[in-house]
C-alpha positions in Angstrom: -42.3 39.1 40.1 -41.6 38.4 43.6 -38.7 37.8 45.1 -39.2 34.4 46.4 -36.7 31.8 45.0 -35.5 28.4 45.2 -32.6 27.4 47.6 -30.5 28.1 44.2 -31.5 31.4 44.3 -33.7 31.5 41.2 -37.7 31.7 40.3 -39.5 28.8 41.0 -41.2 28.0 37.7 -44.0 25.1 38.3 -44.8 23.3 34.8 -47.6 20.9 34.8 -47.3 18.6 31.6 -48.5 15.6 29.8 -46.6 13.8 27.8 -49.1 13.2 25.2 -49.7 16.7 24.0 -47.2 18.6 21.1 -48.3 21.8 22.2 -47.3 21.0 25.6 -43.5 19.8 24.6 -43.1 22.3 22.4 -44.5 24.8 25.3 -41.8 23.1 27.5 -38.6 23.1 25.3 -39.2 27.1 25.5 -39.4 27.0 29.0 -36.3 25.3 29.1 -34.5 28.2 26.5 -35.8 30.8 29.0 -34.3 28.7 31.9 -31.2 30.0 30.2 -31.6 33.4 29.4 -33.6 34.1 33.1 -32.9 33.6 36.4 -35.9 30.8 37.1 -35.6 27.0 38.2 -38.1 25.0 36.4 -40.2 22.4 38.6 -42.1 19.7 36.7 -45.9 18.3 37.8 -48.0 15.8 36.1 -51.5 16.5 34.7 -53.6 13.9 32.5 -55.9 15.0 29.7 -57.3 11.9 30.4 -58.6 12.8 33.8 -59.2 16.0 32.5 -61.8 15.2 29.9 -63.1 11.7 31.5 -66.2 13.4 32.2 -66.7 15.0 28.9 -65.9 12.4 26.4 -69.5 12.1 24.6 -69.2 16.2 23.9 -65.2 15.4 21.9 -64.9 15.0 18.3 -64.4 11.1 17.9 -60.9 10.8 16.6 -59.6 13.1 20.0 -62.3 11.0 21.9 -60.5 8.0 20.5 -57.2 9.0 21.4 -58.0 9.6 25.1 -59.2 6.6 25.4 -57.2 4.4 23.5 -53.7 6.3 24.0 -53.7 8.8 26.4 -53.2 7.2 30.1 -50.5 4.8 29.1 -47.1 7.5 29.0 -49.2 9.4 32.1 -49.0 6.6 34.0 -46.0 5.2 33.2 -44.5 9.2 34.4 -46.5 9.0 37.7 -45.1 5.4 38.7 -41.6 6.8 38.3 -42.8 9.8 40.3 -43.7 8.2 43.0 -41.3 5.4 43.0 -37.9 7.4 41.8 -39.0 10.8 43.5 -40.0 13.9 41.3 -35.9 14.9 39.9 -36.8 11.8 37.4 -40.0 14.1 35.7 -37.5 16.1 33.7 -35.4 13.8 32.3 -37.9 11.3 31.4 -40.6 13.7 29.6 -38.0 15.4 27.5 -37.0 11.7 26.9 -40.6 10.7 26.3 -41.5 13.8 24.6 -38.1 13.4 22.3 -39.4 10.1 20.9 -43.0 10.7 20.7 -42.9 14.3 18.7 -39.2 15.0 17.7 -39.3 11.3 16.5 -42.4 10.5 15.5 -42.9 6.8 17.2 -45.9 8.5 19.3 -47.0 7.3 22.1 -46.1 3.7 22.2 -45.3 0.9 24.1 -41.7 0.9 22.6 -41.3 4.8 22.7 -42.3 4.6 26.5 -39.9 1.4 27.2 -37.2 3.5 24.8 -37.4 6.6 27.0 -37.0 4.7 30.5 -34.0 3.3 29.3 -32.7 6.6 27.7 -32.8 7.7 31.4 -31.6 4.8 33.3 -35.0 3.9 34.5 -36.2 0.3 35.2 -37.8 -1.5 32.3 -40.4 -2.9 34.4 -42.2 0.8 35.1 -43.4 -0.1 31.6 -46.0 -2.3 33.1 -48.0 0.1 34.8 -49.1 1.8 31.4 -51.4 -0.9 30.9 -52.4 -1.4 35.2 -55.9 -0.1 34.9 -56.6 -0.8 38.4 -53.6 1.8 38.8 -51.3 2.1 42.2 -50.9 5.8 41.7 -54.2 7.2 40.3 -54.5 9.0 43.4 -51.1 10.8 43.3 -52.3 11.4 39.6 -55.2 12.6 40.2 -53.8 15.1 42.8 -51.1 16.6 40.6 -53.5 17.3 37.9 -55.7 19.1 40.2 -53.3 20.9 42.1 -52.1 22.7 38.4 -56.1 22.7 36.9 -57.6 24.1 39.7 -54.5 26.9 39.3 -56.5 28.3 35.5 -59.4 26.4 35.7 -61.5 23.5 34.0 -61.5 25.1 30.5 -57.9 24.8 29.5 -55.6 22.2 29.3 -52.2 21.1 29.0 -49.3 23.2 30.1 -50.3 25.1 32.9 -47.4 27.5 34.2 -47.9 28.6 37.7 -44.7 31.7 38.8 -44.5 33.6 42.2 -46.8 36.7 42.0 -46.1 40.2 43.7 -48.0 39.3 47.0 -45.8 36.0 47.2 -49.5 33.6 45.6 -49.1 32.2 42.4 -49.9 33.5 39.4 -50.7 30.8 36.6 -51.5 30.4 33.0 -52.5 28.2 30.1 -49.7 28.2 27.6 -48.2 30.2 25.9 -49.4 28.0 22.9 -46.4 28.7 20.1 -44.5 26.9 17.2 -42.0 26.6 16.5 -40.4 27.2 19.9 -38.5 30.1 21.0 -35.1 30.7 21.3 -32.2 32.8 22.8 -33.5 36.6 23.5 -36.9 35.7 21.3 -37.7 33.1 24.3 -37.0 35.6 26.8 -39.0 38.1 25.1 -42.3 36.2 25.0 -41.6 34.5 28.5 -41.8 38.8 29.9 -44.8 39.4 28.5 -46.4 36.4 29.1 -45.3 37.1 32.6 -46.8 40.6 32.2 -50.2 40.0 31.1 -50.3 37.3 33.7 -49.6 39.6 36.5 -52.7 42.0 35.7 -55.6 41.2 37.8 -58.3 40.5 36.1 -56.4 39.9 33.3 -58.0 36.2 31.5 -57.1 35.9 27.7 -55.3 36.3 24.4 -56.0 34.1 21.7 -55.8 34.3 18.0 -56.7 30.8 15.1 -54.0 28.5 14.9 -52.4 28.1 11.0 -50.1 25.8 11.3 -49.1 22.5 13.5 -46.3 22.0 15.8 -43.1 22.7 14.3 -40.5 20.5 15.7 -37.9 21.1 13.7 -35.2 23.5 16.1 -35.5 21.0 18.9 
């Protein structure tokens, strides 16, 4: 790990997200356990699995197809008009608001679980009317976000992508950890080093074994 930090003195951790995905929240609520047993700062990015599978959609099974079209850019964009109007200390708060409702809940991805969230973080209630702007004010600051953090792993992953401070000072990043339910305490520490481990080899590109069960979110 290198010893670059943030002005607080710890690890600059760069966590691209979108709120849609379970894997992603329950990728991010360990980040934040780790965030407590390491000495790393966690910085959050937008990405869209909607921009990231626009191109693709014929190729999807038609339920996920469904969803991306039907579901999937209202929360996103809803996150980026914040952003860019409330400045980037407002991603935090409102995905694990967003996220808390959507999974932990269960009122997914809604117009009332997104209008829920923005007042759960003091947010104004009109941001809710850019989830349906399809001619939308920020696609470009979208579309830059999510390609700052894909082009980081590449076009064949998806949602998180983790990007840490390598040895020579460049980033190294990674899709995932994928994991349920989600770490905690020395556990979350433990799988954050060796993620950080393999990450670090060069050349180093995957490990992967068949999911068994769904996202547990139960110890959040």
């Amino acid at each position: 790990m290198s010893e670059t930090a943030t002005p607080s003195g710890k690890t600059p951790v760069d966590f691209w997200f979108d709120p849609l995905c379970p894997w992603a929240w329950m990728t991010s609520r360990w980040v934040l356990e780790v965030e407590k047993v390491r000495n790393i700062e966690v910085n959050w990015h937008i990405m869209s699995l909607a921009v990231l599978n626009e191109d693709r959609l014929d190729e999807l099974p038609e339920s996920y197809r469904d969803m991306l079209v039907t579901k999937a850019w209202q929360p996103v964009r809803v996150v980026t008009a914040a952003w860019q109007k409330h400045g980037a200390d407002v991603l935090g708060p409102l995905y694990t608001a967003l996220g808390t409702r959507i999974h932990n809940n269960g009122e997914g991805p809604t117009r009332a679980a997104v209008e829920g969230a923005l007042a759960d973080v003091g947010l104004p209630a009109d941001l809710i009317e850019y989830a349906e702007q399809h001619d939308f004010e920020f696609d470009a600051e979208l579309r830059a976000s999510h390609k700052e953090g894909i082009e980081k792993v590449g076009q064949d992953v998806g949602t998180p992508v983790i990007a840490v401070p390598g040895p020579d000072g460049e980033q190294i990043a990674f899709f995932g950890p994928v994991v349920t339910p989600a770490p905690k305490g020395e556990e979350a520490a433990r799988l954050w080093d060796g993620a950080l481990a393999v990450a670090s080899v060069p050349g180093f590109y995957e490990i992967k074994r068949t999911r068994t069960k769904g996202p547990d979110f139960s110890n959040l």
